[in-house]
C-alpha positions in Angstrom: -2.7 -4.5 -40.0 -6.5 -4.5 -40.4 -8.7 -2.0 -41.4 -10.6 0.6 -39.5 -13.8 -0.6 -40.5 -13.5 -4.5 -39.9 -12.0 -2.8 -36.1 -14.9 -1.0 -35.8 -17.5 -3.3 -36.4 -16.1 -6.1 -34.3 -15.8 -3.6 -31.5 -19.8 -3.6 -30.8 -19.8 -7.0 -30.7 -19.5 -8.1 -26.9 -18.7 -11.7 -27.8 -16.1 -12.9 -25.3 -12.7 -12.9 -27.4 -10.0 -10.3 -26.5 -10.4 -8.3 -29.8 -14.9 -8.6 -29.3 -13.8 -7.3 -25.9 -11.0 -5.0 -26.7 -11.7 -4.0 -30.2 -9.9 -0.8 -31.1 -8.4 0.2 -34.2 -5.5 0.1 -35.4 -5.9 3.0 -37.6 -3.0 6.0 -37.7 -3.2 8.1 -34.5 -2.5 11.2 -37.1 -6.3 11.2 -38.3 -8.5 13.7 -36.4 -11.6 13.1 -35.0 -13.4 14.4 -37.9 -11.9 12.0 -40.4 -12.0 9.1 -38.2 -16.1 9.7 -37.9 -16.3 10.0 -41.3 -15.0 6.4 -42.0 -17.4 5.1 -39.5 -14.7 5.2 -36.2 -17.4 5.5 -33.2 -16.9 8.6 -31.0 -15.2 7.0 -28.1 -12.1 5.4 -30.2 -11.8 8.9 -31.8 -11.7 10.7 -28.3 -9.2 8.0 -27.8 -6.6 9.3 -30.5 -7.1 12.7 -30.0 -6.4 12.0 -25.8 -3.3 9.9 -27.3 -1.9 12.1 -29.1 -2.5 14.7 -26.2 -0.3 12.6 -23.7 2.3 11.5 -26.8 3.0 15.2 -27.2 3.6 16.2 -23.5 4.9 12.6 -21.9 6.9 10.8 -24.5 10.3 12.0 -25.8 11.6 11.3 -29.5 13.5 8.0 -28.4 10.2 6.3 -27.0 10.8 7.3 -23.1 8.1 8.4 -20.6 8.7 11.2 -18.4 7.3 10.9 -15.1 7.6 14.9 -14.9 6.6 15.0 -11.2 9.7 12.6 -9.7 12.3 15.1 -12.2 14.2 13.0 -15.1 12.8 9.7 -14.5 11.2 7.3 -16.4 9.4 3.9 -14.7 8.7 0.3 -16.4 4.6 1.2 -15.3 5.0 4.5 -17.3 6.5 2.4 -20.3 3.8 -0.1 -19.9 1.2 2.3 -20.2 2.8 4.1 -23.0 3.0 1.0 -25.6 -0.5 0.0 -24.2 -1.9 3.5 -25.4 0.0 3.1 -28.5 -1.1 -0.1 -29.4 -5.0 0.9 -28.9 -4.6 4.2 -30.4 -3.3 2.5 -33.7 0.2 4.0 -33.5 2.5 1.7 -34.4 5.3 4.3 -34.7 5.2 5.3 -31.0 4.9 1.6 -30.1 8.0 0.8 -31.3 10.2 3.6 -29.9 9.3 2.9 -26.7 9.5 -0.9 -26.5 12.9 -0.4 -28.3 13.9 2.2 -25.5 12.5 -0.4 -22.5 14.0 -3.4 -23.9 17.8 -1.1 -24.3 17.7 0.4 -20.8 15.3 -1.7 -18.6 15.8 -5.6 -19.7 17.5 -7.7 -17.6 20.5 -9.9 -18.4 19.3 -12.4 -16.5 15.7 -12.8 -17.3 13.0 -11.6 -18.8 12.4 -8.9 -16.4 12.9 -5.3 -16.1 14.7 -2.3 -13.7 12.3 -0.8 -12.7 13.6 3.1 -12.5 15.4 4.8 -15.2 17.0 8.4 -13.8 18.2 10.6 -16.4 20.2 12.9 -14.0 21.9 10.2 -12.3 25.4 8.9 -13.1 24.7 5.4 -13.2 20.8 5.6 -15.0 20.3 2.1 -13.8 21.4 1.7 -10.3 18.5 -0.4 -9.1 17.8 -3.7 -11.1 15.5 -4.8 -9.0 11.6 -4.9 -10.9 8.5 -3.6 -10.2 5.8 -6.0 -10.8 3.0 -3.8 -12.2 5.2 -2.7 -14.6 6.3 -6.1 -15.9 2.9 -6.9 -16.0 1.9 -3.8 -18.0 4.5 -4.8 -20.7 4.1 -7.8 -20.8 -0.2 -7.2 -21.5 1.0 -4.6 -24.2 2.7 -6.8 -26.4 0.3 -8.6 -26.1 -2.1 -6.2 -27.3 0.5 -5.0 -30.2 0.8 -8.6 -31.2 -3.1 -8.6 -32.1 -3.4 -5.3 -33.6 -0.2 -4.9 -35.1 -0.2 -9.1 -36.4 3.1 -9.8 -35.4 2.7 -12.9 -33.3 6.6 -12.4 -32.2 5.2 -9.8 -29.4 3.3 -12.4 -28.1 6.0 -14.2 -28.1 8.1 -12.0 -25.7 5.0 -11.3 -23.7 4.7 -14.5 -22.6 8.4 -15.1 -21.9 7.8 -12.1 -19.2 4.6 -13.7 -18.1 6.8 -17.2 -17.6 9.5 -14.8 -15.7 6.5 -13.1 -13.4 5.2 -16.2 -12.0 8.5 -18.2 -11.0 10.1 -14.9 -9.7 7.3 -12.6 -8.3 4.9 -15.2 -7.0 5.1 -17.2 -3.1 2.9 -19.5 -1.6 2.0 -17.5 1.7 -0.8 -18.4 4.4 -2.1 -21.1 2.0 -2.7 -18.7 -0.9 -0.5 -17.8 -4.3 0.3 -14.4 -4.1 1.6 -11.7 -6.0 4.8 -9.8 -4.8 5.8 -6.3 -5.7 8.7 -7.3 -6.3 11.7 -10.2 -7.1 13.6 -8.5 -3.9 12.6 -6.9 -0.5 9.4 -7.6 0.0 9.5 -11.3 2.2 10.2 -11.0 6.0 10.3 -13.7 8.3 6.7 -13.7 9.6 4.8 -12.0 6.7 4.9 -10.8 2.9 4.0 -7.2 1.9 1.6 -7.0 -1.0 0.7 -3.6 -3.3 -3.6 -4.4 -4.0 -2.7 -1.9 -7.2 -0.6 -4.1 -9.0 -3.0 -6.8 -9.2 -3.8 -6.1 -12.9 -6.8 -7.7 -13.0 -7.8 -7.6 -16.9 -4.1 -8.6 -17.7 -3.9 -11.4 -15.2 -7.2 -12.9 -16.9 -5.6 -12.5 -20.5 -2.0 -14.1 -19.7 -3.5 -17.7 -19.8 -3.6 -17.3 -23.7 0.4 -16.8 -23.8 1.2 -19.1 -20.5 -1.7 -22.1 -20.3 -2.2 -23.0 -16.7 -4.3 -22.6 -13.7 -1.8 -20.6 -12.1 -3.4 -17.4 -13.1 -6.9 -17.9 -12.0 -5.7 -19.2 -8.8 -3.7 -15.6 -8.6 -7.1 -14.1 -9.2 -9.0 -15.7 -7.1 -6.7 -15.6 -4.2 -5.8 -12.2 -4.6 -9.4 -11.0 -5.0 -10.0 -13.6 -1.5 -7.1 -11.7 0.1 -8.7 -7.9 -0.6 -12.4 -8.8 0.7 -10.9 -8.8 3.8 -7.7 -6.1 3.4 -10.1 -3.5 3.8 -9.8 -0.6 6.3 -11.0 2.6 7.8 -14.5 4.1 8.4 -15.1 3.4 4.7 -13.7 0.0 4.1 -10.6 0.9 1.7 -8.0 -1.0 -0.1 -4.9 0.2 1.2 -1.6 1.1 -0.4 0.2 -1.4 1.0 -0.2 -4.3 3.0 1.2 -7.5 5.2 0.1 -10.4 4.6 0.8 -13.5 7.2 2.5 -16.7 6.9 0.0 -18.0 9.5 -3.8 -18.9 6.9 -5.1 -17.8 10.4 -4.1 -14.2 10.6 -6.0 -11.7 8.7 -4.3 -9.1 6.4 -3.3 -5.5 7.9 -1.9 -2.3 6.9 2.1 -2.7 6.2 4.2 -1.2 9.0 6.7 1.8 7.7 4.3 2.6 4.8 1.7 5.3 4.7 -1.7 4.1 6.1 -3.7 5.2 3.1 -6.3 4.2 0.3 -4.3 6.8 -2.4 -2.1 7.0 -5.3 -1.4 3.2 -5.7 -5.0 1.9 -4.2 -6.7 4.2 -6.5 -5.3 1.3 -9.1 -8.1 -1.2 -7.0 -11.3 0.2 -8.6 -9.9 0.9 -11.8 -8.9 -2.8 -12.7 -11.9 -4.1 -10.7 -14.1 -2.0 -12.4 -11.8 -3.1 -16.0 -12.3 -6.8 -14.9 -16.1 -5.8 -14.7 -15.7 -7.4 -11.2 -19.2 -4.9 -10.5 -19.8 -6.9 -6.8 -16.7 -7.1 -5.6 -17.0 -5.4 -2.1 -13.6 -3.0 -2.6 -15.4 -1.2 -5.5 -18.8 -0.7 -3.8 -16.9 0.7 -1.1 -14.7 2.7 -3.1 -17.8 4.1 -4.9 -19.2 4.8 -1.4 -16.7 6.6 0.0 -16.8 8.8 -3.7 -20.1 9.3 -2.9 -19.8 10.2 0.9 -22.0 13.4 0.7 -19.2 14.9 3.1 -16.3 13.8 0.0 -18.0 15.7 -2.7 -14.5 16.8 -3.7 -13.2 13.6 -3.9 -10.6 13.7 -1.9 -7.2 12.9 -3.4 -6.6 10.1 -0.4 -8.1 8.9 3.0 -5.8 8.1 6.2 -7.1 4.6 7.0 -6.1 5.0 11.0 -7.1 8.7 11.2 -10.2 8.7 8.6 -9.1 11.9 7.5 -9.9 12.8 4.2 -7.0 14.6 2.6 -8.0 18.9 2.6 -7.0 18.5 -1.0 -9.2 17.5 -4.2 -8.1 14.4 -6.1 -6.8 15.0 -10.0 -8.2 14.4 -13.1 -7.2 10.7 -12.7 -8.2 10.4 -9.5 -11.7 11.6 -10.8 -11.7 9.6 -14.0 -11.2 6.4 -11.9 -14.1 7.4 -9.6 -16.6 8.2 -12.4 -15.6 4.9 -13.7 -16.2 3.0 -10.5 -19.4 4.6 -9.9 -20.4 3.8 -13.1 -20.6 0.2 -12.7 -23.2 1.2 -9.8 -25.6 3.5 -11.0 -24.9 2.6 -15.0 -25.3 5.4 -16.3 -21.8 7.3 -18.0 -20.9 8.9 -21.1 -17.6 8.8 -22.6 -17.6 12.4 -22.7 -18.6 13.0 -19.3 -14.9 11.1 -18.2 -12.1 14.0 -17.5 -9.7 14.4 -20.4 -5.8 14.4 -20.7 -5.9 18.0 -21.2 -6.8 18.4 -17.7 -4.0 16.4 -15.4 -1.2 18.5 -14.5 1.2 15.3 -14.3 2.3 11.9 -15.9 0.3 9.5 -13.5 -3.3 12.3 -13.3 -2.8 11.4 -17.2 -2.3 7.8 -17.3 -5.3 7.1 -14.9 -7.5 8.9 -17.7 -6.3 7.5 -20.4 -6.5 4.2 -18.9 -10.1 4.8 -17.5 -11.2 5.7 -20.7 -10.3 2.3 -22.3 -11.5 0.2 -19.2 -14.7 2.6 -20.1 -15.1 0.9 -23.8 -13.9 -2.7 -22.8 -15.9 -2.8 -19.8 -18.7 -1.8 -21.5 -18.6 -3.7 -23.9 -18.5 -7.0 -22.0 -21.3 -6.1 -19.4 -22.6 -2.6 -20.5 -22.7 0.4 -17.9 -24.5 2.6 -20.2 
């Protein structure tokens, strides 16, 4: 494991590696703030442990499970993802462990390298539904990743890019000419159309996996799937949606998926966030995210928009909901604070507190490729 100070150091360097980019430390999550400033940790990677060991203590059990609290006894392979991700930057070994030994006992498939996508505790059968969800692959898949750096044990990395392999013949089609990304190994192709989630188009992840799985195929993933949301955009303000269709036909534009909700909102919030994380500053779905979070008539930031209606929600946003749109309009005005960014301490639920922990290390990583501050 390295030491605090060589992590610190080579964490304000904004040279283009994934450890110049993403240099956290792999310190022990147990040292408080104080301590960790006295050995020289700068201020944001000691907000980061405290906020880690905030979420640890309310969202992950003993045996390395996250409890999505708001859906009852359930656990999802994006809440493990994000989980070993926070572990691995916070330093905590320990926690990372317990919960990829938990995801790869209940979630791996047999018969890849994928995973179910829903764990229920109150349910007879735990596991009823072994179809995955493709954000959440993705999100393991980039942890390891992350735990194989920090944690030098090149095995992770390993088993990363066995789920990367698995991603890309299993959850990736051909459709209207471009490569796209589906949410899904099962029900999400019809005859005439695929339906696409914007959100789980991990941007920073996608642009890591070449160094596990060489290949063009990811850049062409980006780049057609950043093509694709320039024009999925909808509504008075221009949104990503939650869900779209996409069209067979290269001629056909995309549109807002039939039998979903017709909203930017819990999953779109996602589009910013990794935009902003890719430091993708230009790309017209975060300017307009950042103007619609601006709207002087959204000055709660509304928790989601109806794209037909363009009715704000009569609701405020939570503390993830604001984190991601501090972060977004961050990479506008350039001018943020990691203190000003809403803490764990403040979301009442599992997702409200992943989106700040999250937005807190796009925050660093961000910044430290093309500063905001």
């Amino acid at each position: 494991m390295q030491t605090d100070a060589a992590v610190s150091a080579r964490s304000s360097s904004p040279g283009p590696g994934r450890r110049g980019l993403f240099g956290l430390a792999a310190a022990s999550v147990l040292a408080g703030p104080g301590a960790l400033r006295a050995q020289g940790m700068p201020e944001w990677l000691a907000e980061l442990k405290t906020e880690w060991a905030q979420f640890r203590g309310r969202f992950v059990t003993r045996e390395g499970r996250m409890l999505d609290v708001g859906k009852g006894d359930e656990t999802h392979t994006e809440g493990q993802g994000f989980g070993m991700l926070f572990a691995a930057e916070a330093g905590d070994i320990v926690t990372f462990d317990r919960i990829l030994d938990w995801t790869r006992r209940y979630l791996r498939h047999s018969r890849d390298n994928l995973h179910a996508w829903r764990y229920r505790g109150d349910a007879v059968d735990a596991v009823a539904d072994r179809n995955n969800a493709t954000d959440g692959d993705i999100m393991i898949a980039w942890a390891l990743m992350r735990g194989a750096d920090l944690f030098a044990r090149p095995a992770l990395a390993r088993e990363a890019a066995l789920i990367c392999r698995d991603v890309l013949a299993h959850c990736t089609r051909e459709v209207g000419g471009k490569l796209v990304l589906l949410p899904a190994v099962q029900g999400f192709e019809k005859r005439d159309h695929v339906i696409l989630n914007p959100s789980y188009y991990v941007f920073p992840a996608l642009m890591e996996f070449e160094k596990v799985v060489p290949g063009p195929q990811w850049r062409r993933l980006i780049a057609d799937g950043l093509a694709i949301f320039r024009e999925a955009r909808f509504g008075r303000w221009n949104l990503p949606a939650d869900w779209i269709e996409f069209s067979r036909e290269a001629t056909f534009k995309p549109r807002l998926a039939a039998g979903w909700p017709t909203r930017f909102s819990w999953d779109a919030v996602r589009v910013p966030l990794y935009l902003a994380w890719a430091r993708q500053n230009e790309d017209p779905a975060l300017r307009a995210c950042v103007e619609f979070w601006t709207d002087p008539e959204n000055q709660s930031l509304p928790a989601w928009t109806d794209l037909r209606s363009n009715i704000p929600a009569p609701y405020p946003g939570h503390a993830g909901v604001r984190a991601v749109a501090q972060l977004a309009c961050a990479t506008q005005q350039r001018h943020m604070k990691i203190s000003d960014l809403p803490r764990v301490a403040q979301a009442t639920d599992y997702y409200g507190a992943s989106l700040v922990m999250l937005s807190r290390i796009a925050w660093q990583e961000a910044r430290a490729g093309a500063p905001i501050v």
